[in-house]
N, C-alpha and C positions, 0 to 999 in steps of 0.2 A: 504494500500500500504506500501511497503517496499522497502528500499534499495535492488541489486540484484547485485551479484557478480559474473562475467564471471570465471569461474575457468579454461580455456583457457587463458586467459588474465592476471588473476592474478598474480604475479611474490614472492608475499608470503613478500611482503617490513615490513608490518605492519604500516605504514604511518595513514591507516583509524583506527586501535585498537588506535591509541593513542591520535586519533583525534576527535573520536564518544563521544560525553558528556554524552550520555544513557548508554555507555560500551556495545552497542548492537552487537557490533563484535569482533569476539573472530577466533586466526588461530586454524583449523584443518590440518592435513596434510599438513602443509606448505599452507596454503590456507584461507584466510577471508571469512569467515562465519556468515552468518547475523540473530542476534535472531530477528523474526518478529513481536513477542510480544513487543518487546525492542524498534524499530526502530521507532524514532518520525519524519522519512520523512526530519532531516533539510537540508541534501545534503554537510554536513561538509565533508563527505567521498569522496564524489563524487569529490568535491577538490581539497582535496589532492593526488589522486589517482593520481601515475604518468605514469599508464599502462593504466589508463581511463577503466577500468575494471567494473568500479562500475555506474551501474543506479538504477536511480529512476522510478520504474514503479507505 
């Protein structure tokens, strides 16, 4: 499982790049993008996401 990023939702803040301790997200096109090799599930994104964009499935 991995973090999973509504790109409807997302508003492109970067809030979760600065806050992910694995660096497993990185902006594309204005957009957080979740490496799923990277993503150790700890929900620090999910946090701070102020658009609530971001789950854990």
């Amino acid at each position: 499982m991995a973090a999973k990023v509504d790109p409807e939702k997302c508003t492109g803040c970067g809030a979760c790049v600065d806050e992910c301790p694995t660096d497993a997200i990185e902006m594309k096109d204005e957009k957080a993008v979740v490496n799923e090799d990277e993503c150790v599930d700890c929900g620090a994104c999910v946090d701070v996401c102020p658009s609530e964009a971001i789950t854990l499935d």
